[in-house]
N, C-alpha and C positions, 0 to 999 in steps of 0.2 A: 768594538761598536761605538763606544766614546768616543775612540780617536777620529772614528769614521764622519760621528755627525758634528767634530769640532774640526775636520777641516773645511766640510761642507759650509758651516757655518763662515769661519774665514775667509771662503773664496766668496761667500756671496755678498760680503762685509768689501771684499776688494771690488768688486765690479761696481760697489753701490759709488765707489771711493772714487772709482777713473769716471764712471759716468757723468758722476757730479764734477769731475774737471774737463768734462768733455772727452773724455778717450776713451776706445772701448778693446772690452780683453780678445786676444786672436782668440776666435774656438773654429772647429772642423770648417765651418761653414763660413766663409765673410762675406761683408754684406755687401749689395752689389755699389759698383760704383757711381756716383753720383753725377748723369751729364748733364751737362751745360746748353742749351738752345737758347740761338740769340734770334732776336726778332726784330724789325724793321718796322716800324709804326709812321716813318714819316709823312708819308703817302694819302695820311684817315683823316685829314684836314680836322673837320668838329669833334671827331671820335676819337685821336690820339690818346687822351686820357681814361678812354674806356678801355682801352687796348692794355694800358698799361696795369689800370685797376684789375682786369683780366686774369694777365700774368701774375699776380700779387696774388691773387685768390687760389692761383693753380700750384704756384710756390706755396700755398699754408697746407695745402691739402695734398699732398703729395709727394715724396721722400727722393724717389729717382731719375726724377729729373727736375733742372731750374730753369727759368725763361727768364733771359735778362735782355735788354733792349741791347743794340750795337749790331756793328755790321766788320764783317760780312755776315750776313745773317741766313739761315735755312727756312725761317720764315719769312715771308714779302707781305706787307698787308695793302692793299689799298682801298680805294671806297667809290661808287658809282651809284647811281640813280637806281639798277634793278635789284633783284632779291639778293641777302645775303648767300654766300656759297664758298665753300672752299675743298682748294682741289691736294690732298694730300700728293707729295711724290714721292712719301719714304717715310719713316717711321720721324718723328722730327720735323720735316722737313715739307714746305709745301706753299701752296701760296692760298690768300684770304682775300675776300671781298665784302667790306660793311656796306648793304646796298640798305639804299634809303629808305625803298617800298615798306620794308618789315619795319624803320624808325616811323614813317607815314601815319604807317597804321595801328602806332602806339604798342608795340614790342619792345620791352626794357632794351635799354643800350649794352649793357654791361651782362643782362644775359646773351644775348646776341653773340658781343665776343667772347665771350667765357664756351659758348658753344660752338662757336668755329674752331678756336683753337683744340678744343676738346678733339674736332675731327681730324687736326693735325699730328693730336699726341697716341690718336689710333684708335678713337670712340667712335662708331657707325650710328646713323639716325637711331633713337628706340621710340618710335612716339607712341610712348604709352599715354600721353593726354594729361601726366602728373605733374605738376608745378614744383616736385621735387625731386625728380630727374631732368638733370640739364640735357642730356639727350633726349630729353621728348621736344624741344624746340618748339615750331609752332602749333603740334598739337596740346600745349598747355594752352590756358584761358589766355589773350591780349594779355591782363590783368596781372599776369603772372611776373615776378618782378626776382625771383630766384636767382641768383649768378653763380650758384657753388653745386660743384658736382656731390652727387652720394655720396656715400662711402662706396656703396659696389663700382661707379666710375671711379672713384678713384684707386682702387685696390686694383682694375684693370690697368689704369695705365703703369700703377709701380709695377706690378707684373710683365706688361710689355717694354720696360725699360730694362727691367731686369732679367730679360730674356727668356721668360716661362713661358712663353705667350708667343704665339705667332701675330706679324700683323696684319691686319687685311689688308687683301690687294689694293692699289689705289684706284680712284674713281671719284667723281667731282658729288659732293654735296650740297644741298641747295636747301634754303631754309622753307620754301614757300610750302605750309601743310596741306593734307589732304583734300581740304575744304575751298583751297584754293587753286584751285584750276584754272588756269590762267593760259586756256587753251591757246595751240597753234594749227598749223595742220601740221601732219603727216601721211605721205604716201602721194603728194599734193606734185605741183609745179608752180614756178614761179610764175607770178600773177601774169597773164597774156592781155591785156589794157593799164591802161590808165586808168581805175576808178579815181572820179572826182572825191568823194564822198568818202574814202579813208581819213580817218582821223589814227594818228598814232600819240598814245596816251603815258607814255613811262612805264614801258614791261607789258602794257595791255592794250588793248585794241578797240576804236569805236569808232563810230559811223554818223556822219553828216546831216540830222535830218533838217534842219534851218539854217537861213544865213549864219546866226549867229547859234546855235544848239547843239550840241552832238550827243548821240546813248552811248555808253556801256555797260560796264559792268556793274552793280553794286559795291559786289566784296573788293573793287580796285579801289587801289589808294586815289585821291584828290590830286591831282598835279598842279604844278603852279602855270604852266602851258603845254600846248597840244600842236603837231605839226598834222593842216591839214591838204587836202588836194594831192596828194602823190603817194606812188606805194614803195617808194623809199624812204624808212624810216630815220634817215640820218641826213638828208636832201631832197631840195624839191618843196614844191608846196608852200605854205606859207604858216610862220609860227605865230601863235594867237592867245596870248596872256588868258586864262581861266579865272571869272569873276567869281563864279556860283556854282553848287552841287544842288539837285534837289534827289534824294534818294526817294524810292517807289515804296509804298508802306509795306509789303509782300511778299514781292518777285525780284528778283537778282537783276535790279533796272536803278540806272545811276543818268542824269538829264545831265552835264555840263553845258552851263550858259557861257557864251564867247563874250569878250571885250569889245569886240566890234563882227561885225557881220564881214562875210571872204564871200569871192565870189564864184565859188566852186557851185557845179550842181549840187543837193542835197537827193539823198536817194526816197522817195518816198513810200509809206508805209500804206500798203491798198489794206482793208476793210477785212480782207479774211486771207490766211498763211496759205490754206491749199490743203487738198484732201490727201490721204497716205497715198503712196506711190509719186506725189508732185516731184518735178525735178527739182533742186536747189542745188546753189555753189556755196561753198563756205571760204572765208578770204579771211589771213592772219600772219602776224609775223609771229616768230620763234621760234624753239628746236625743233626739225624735222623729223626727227628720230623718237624712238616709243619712248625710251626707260626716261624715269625721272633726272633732270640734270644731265641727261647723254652728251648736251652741244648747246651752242651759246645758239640767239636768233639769228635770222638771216637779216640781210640790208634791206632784201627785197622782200614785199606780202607775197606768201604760198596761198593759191586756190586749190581749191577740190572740189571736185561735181559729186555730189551726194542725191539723196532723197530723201522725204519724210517716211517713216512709218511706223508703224502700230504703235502707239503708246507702253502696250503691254511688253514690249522691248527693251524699256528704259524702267531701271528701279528706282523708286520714289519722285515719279516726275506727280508734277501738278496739270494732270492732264488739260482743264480748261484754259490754261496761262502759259504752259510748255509744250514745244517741240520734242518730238524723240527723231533725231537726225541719224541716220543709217553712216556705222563705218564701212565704207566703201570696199566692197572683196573683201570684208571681213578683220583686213590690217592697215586703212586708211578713215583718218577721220580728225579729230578737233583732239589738241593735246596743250601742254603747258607753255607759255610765253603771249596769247591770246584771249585773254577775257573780256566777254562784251563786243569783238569783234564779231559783223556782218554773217548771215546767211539769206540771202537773196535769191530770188526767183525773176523770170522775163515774165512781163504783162505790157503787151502790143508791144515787144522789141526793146520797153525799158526794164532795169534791173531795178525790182523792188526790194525792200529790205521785210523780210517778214521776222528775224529772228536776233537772239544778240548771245551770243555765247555764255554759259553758265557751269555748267561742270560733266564728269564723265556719268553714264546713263549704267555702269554696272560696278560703279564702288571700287572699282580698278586701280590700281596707283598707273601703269603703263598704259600709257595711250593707242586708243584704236582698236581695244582688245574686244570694247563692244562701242554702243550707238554712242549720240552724246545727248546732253539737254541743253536743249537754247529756251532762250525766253521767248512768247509767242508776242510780240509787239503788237500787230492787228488786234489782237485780243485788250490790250490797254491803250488803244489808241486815243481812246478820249480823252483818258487821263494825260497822256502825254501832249494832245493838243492845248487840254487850257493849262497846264504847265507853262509852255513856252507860247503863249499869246496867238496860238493857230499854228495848226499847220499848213502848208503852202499843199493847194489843192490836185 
């Protein structure tokens, strides 16, 4: 019995002795191996060093695997104007985009990349809305300034490093949360005219109504210019420096004022939207497809011919300020890459604009599943007049 608890003693006298020189004893089990992911940040122009602060954090917090900058790298990162996203292609391995809209709109930097890479190392969205899970992403508060995983993320990723774990399939991630709907169409076709009256906004969508004026969205970020007159978002038209925002005190209604006035038609907004059953079109660029993140936008704006109807259709609309917009056959309608973009109706042959894209009408992440809500314009039109110095009659 002595002898028993004085070797016990011994050997845990020795492990104390290798650990403190850094070595550790063989037993049954060893530990797994420790890999290496390299990452390529050159690409993040202003965010480089949030990239790198990133990987720093993910190295203190996590044992089985390391992310060091070099190349050839498994990770790619680069950076563009729309929502952050990243598209894993393998456990390790995949590519990143620091998109500006989520910087815009006052989203730490440094959580931003701490949470794409997270989706690279095998973490799926969780938006629990917690500022202390880095996978809840945009459903934490703007405010929310976190860049370090939990412990339960991080105990997953040593797990799927260490092969306990299966990883999930891949599939593109996109940071834009629930709240922001950033509708496009789906089930749609590409726009058949040239509206004058598109505005394209950086990831979202707005509409013409003065020389010098355009609506969209609220919840859209502020851009520094807007391409208008044409329904190709990457040509055409004419691009027009953004002096002023005036946001609506209410309703998901955002006024940009122009640098100077273009000479596109403006679409005008008549006095009242239309009683349920009205026809309407809905016009937007972005992914055609339901699921969140499915496909990047299109070049071109997608239409779709809809209707208004019953209010009671759409959960938590503001019925005297909102539209409830019918998805078309039940799997066509307004989804992510378009907020604030146009739903218009013909009065005497012209396209009026009654409505401005706002979010989905049944709390749905996938698009089309029910109606949508757009903002009823008619309905603030006085406001929106002495905003921008009259409306053109």
């Amino acid at each position: 019995m002595l002898r028993r608890q004085l070797r016990r003693a011994a050997l845990a006298m020795l492990v104390a002795i290798l650990a403190a020189a850094g070595m550790q004893l063989a037993t049954g089990a060893p530990a797994a191996a420790v890999r290496t992911v390299y990452y390529d940040a050159s690409r993040t122009g202003e965010f480089r060093t949030n990239f790198d602060q990133a990987a720093q954090i993910w190295n203190s917090r996590v044992s089985n695997v390391r992310l060091l900058a070099g190349t050839p790298a498994s990770i790619t990162i680069y950076v563009d104007d729309g929502w952050p996203r990243a598209q894993p292609t393998g456990l390790g391995s995949g590519r990143i985009w620091m998109g500006r809209t989520a910087v815009n709109q006052g989203y730490d930097r440094n959580r931003i990349a701490a949470h794409e890479i997270g989706h690279i190392l095998g973490l799926p969205d969780r938006r629990t809305g917690l500022c202390t899970d880095l996978m809840s992403g945009s459903s934490a508060p703007v405010s929310c300034r976190n860049a370090n995983p939990s412990s339960t993320e991080a105990s997953r990723v040593n797990s799927l490093f260490a092969g306990s774990l299966a990883a999930p399939a891949s599939t593109t991630y996109t940071w834009s949360g629930d709240s922001d709907i950033a509708p496009l169409v789906v089930g749609g076709r590409p726009a058949s005219e040239n509206y004058p009256f598109m505005v394209y906004v950086s990831g979202c969508t707005g509409t013409l109504i003065k020389g010098n004026w355009a609506v969209t969205a609220k919840h859209c970020s502020t851009p520094s210019s807007v391409r208008v007159g044409s329904i190709n978002r990457t040509s055409g038209g004419t691009v027009v420096r953004v002096t002023r925002a005036v946001n609506h005190p209410s309703v998901d209604v955002k006024l940009l004022q122009l640098a100077s006035s273009v000479t596109y038609a403006p679409a005008p907004i008549p006095s009242t939207s239309g009683a349920v059953g009205t026809a309407t079109r809905i016009i937007g660029w972005g992914q055609t497809c339901a699921p969140r993140g499915c496909g990047s936008a299109p070049a071109v704006a997608n239409e779709l011919d809809t209707s208004i109807v019953a209010d009671s259709r759409c959960s938590g609309i503001n019925g005297p300020y909102e539209i409830c917009t019918n998805n078309t056959n039940g799997n066509s309608g307004a989804c992510y890459g378009d907020s604030g973009g146009p739903q218009v109706r013909k009065v005497n042959g012209v396209w009026n604009l009654i409505g401005a894209t706002s979010r989905a009408g049944n709390n749905n992440s996938t698009c089309a599943t029910g109606p949508s809500i757009y903002v009823d314009l008619p309905s603030i039109r006085s406001w929106i007049s002495t905003q921008v110095g009259g409306l053109p009659v």
